[in-house]
Chimera marker file (.cmm) of the C-alpha trace (Angstrom):
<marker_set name="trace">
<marker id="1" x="-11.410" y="-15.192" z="21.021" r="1" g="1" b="0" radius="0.5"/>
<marker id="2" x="-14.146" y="-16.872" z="18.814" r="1" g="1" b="0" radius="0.5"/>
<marker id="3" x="-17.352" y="-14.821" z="18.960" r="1" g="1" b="0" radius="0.5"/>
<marker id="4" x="-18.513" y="-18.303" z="19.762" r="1" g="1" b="0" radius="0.5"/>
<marker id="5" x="-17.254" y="-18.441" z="23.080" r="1" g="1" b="0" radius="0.5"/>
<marker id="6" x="-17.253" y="-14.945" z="23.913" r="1" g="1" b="0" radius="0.5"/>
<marker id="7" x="-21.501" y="-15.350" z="23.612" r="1" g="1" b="0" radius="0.5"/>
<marker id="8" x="-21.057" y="-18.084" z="26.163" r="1" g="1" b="0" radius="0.5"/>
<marker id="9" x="-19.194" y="-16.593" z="28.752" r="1" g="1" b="0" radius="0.5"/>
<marker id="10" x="-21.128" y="-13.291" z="28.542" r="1" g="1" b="0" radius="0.5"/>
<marker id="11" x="-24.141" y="-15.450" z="28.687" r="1" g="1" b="0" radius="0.5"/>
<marker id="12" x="-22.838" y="-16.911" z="31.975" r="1" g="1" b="0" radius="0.5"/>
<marker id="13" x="-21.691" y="-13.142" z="33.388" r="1" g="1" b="0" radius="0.5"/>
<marker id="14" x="-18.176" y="-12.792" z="32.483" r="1" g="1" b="0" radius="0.5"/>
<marker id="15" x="-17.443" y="-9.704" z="30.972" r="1" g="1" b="0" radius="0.5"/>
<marker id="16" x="-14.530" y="-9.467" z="27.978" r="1" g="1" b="0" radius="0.5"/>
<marker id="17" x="-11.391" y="-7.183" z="28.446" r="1" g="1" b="0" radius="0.5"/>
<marker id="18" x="-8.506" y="-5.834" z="28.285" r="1" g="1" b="0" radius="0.5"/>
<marker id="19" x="-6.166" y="-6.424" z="31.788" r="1" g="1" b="0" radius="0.5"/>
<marker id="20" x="-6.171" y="-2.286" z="31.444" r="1" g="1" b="0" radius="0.5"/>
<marker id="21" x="-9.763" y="-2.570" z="32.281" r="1" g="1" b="0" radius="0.5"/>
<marker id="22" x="-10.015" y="-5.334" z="34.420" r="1" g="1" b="0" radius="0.5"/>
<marker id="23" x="-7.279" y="-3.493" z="36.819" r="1" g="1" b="0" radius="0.5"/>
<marker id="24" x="-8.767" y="-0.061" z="36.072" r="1" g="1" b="0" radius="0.5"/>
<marker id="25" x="-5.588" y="1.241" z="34.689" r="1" g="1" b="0" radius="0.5"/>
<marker id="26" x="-5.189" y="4.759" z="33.272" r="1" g="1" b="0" radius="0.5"/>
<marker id="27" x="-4.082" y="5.247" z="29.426" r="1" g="1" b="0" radius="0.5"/>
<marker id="28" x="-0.408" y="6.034" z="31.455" r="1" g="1" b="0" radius="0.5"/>
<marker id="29" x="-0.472" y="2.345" z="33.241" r="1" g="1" b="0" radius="0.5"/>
<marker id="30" x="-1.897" y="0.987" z="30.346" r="1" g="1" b="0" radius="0.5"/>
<marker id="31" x="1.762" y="2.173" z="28.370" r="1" g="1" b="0" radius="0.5"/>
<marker id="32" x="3.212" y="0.496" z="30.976" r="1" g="1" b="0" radius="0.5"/>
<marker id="33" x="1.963" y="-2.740" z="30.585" r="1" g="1" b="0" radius="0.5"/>
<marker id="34" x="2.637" y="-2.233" z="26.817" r="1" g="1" b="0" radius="0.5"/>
<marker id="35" x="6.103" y="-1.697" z="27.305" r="1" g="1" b="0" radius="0.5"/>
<marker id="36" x="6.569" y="-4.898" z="29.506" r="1" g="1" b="0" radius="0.5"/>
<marker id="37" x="5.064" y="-6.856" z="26.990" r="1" g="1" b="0" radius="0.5"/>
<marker id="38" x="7.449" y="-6.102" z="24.444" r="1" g="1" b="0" radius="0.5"/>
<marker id="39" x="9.784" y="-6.081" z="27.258" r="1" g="1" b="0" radius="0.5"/>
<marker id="40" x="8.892" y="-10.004" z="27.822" r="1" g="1" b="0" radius="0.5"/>
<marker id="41" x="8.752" y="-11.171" z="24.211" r="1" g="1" b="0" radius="0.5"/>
<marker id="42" x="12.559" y="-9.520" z="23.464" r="1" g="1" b="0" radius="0.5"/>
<marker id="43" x="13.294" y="-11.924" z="26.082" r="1" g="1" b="0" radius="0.5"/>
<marker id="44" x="11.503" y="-15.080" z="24.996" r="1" g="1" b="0" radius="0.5"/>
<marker id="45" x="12.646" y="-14.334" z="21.237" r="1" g="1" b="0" radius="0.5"/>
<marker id="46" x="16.171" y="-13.923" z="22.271" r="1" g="1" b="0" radius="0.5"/>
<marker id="47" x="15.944" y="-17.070" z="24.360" r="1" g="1" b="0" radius="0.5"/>
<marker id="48" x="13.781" y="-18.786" z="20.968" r="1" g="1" b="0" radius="0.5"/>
<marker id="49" x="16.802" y="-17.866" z="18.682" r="1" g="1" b="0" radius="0.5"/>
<marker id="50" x="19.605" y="-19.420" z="21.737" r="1" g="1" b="0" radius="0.5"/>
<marker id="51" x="21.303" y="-16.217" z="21.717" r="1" g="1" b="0" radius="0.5"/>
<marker id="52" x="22.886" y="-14.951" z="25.237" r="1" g="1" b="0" radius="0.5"/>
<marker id="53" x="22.198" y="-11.380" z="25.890" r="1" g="1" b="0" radius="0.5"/>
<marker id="54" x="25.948" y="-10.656" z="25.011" r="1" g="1" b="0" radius="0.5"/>
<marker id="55" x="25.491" y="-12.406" z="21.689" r="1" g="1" b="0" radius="0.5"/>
<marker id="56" x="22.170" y="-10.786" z="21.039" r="1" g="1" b="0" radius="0.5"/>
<marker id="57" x="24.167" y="-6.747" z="22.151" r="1" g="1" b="0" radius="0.5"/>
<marker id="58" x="26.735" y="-7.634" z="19.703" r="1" g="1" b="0" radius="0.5"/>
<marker id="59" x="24.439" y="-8.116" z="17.175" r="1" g="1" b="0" radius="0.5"/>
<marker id="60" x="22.438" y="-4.688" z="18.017" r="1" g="1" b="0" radius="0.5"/>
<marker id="61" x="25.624" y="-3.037" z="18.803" r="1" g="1" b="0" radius="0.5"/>
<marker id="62" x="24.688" y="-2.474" z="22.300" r="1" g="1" b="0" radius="0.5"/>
<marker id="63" x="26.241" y="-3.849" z="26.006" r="1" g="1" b="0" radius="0.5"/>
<marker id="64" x="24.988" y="-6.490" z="27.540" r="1" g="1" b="0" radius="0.5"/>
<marker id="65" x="23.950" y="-4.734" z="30.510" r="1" g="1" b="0" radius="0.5"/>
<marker id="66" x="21.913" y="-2.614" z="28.361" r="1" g="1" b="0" radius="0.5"/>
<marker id="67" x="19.804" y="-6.062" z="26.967" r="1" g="1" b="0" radius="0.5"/>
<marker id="68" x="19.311" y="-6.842" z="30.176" r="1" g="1" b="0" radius="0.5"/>
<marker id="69" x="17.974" y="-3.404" z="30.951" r="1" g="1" b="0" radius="0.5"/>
<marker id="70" x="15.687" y="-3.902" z="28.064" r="1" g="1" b="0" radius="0.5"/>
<marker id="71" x="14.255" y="-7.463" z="29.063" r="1" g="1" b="0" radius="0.5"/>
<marker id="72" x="13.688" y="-5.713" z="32.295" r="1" g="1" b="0" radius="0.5"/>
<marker id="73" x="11.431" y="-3.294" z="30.992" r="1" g="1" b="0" radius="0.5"/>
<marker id="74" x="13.833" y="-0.181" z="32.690" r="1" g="1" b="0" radius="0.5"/>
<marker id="75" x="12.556" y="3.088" z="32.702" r="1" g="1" b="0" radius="0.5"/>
<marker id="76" x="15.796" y="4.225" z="31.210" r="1" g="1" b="0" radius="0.5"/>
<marker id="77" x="14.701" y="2.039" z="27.570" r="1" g="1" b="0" radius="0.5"/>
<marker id="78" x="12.280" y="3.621" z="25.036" r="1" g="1" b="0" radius="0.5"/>
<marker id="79" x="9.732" y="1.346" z="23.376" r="1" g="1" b="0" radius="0.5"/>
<marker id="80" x="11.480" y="2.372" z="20.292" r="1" g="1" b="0" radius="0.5"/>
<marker id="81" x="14.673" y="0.597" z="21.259" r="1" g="1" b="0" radius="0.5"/>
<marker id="82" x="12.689" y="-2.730" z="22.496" r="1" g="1" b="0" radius="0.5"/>
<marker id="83" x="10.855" y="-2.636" z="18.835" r="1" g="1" b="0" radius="0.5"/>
<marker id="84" x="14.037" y="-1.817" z="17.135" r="1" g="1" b="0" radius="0.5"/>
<marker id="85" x="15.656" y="-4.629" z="18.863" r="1" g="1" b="0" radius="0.5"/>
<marker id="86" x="12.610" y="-7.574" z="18.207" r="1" g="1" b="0" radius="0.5"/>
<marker id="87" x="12.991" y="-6.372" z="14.445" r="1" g="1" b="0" radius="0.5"/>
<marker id="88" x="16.634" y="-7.469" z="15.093" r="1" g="1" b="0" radius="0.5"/>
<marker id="89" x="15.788" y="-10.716" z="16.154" r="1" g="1" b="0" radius="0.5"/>
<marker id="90" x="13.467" y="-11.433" z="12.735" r="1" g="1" b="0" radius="0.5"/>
<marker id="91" x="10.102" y="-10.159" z="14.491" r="1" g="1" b="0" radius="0.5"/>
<marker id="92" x="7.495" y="-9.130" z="12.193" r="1" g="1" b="0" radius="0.5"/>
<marker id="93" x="4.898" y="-6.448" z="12.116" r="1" g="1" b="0" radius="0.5"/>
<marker id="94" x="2.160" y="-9.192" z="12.892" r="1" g="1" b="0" radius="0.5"/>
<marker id="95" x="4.747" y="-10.486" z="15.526" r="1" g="1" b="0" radius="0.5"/>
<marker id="96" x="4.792" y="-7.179" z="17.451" r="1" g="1" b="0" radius="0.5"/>
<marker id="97" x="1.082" y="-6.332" z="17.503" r="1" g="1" b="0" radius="0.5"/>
<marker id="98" x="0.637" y="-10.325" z="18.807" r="1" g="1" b="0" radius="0.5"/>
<marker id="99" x="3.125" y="-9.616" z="21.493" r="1" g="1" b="0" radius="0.5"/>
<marker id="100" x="1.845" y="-6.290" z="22.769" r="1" g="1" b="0" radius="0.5"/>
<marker id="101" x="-1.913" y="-7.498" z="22.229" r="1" g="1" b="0" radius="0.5"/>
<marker id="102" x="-1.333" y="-10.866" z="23.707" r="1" g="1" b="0" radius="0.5"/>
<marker id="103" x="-0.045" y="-10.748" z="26.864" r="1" g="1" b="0" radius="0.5"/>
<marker id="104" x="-2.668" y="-7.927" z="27.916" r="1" g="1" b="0" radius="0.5"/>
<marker id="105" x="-6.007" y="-9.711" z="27.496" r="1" g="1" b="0" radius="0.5"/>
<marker id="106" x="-7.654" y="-11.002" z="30.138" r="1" g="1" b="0" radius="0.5"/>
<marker id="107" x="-11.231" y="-12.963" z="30.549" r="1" g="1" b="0" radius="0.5"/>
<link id1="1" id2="2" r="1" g="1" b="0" radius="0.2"/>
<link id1="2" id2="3" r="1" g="1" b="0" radius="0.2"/>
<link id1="3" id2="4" r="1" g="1" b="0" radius="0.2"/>
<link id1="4" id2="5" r="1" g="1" b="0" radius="0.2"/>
<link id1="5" id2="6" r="1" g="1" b="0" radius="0.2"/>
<link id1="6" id2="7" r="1" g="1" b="0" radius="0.2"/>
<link id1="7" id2="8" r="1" g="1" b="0" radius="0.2"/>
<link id1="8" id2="9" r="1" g="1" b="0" radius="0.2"/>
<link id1="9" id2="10" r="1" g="1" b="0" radius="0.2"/>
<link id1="10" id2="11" r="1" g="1" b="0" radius="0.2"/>
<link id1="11" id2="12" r="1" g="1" b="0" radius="0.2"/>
<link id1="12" id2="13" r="1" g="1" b="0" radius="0.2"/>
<link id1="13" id2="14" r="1" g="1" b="0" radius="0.2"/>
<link id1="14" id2="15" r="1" g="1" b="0" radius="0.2"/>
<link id1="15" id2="16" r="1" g="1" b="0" radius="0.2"/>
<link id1="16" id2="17" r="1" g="1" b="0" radius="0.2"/>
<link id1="17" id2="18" r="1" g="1" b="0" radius="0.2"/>
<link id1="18" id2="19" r="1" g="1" b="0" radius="0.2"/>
<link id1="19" id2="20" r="1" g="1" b="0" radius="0.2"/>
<link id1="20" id2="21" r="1" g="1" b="0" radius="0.2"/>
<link id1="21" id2="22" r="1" g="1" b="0" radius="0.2"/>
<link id1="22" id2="23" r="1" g="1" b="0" radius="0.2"/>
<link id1="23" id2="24" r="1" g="1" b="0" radius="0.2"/>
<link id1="24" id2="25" r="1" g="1" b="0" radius="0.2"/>
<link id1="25" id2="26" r="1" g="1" b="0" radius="0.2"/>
<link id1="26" id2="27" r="1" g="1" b="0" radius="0.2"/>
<link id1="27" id2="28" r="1" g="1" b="0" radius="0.2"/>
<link id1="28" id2="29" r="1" g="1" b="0" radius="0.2"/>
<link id1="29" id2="30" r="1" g="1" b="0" radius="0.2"/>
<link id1="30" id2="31" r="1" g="1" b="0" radius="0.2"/>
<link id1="31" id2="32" r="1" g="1" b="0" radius="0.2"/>
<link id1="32" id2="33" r="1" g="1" b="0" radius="0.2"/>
<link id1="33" id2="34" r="1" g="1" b="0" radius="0.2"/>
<link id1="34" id2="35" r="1" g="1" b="0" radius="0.2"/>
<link id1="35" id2="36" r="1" g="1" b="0" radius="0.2"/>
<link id1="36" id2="37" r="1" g="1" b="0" radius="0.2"/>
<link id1="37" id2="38" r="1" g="1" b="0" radius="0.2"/>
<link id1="38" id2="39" r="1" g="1" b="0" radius="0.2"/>
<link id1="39" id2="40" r="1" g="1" b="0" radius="0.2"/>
<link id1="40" id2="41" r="1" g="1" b="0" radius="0.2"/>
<link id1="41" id2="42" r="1" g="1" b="0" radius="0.2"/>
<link id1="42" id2="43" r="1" g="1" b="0" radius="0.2"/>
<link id1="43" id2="44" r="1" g="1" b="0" radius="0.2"/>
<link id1="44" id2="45" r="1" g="1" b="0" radius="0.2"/>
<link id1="45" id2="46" r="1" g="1" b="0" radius="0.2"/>
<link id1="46" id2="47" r="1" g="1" b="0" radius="0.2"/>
<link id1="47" id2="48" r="1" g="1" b="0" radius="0.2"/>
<link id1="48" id2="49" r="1" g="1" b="0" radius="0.2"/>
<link id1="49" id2="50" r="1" g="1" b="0" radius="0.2"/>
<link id1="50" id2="51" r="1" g="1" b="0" radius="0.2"/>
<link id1="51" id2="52" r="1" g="1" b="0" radius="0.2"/>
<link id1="52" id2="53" r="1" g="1" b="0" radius="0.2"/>
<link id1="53" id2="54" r="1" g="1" b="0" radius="0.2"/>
<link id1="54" id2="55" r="1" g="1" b="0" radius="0.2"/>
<link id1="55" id2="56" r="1" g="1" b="0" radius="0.2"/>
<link id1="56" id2="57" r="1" g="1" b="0" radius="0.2"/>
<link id1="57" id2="58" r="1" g="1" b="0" radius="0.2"/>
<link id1="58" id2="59" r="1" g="1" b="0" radius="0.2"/>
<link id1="59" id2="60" r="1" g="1" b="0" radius="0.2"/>
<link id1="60" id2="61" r="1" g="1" b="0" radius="0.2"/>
<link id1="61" id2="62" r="1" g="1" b="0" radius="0.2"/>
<link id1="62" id2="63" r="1" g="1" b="0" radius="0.2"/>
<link id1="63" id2="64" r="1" g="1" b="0" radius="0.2"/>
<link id1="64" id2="65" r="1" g="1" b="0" radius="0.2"/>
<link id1="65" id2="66" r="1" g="1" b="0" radius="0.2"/>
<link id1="66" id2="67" r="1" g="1" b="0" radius="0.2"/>
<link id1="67" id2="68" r="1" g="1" b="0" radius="0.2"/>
<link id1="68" id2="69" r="1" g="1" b="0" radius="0.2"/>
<link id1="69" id2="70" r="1" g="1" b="0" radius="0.2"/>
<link id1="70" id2="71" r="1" g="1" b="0" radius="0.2"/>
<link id1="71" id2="72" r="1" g="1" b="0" radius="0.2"/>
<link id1="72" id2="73" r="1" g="1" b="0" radius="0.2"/>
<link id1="73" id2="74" r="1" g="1" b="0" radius="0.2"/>
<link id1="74" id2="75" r="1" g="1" b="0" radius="0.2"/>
<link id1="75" id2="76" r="1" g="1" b="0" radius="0.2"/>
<link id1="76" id2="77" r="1" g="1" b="0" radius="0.2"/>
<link id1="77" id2="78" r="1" g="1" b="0" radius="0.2"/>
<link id1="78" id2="79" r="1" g="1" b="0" radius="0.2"/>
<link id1="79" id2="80" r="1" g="1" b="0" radius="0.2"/>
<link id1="80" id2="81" r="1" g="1" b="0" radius="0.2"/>
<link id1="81" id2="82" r="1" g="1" b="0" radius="0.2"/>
<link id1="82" id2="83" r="1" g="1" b="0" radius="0.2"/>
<link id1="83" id2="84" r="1" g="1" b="0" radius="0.2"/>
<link id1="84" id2="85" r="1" g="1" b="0" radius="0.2"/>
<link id1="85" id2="86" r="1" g="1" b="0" radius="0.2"/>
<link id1="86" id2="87" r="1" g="1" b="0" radius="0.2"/>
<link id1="87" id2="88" r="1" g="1" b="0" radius="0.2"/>
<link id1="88" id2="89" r="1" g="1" b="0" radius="0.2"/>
<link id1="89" id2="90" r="1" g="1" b="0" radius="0.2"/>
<link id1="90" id2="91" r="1" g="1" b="0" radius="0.2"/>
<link id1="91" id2="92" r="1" g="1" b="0" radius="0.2"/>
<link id1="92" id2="93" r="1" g="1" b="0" radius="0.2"/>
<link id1="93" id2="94" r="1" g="1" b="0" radius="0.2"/>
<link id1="94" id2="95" r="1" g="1" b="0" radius="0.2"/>
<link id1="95" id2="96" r="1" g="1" b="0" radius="0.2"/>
<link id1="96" id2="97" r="1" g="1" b="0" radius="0.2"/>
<link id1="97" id2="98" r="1" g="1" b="0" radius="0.2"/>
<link id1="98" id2="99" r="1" g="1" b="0" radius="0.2"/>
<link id1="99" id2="100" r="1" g="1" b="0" radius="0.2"/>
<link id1="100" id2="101" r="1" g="1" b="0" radius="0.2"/>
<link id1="101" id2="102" r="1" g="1" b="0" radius="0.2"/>
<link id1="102" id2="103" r="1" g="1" b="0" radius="0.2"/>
<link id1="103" id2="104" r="1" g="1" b="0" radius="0.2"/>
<link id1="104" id2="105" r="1" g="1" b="0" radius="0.2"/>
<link id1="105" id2="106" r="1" g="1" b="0" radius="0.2"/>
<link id1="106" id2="107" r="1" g="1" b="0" radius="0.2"/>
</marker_set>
């Protein structure tokens, strides 16, 4: 956010965030919330690159029950796999920390 607008809305009483504060999440829930964010973007990178989930497993070497497990954010897939897999798909360093940073900031 430009420090531009931030100024304004504090000015008016918002306060700036993170949805980990806004929802009073602990550093645990706040994982959480990573790992569906990665979660979400495997998804919408897959779907970017018009690759079916059985496609995108052959390419990983993987089922596709298992992608779907991963776009699902399942407890039984390690962020490791879901950043392992969005390097797969062409995802870049910058790419990652966009998608984990992006889709937790709230206003």
């Amino acid at each position: 956010m430009k420090q531009t607008k931030r100024k304004q809305l504090e000015t008016k009483g918002w306060k700036i965030g993170t949805a980990a504060d806004f929802l009073g999440l602990t550093p645990e829930e706040a994982f959480i919330e990573m790992k569906m964010s990665l979660s979400r973007s495997l998804k919408e990178m897959r779907q970017r690159k018009h690759l079916s989930q059985t496609a995108f497993a052959k390419l990983i070497k993987s089922s596709q029950s298992r992608v779907a497990k991963m776009e699902t954010g399942s407890a039984s897939v390690s962020i490791d796999l879901l950043i392992k897999s969005l390097l797969a798909l062409g995802a870049s360093q910058k790419d990652l920390a966009k998608a984990i940073r992006s889709k937790s900031k709230v206003a």
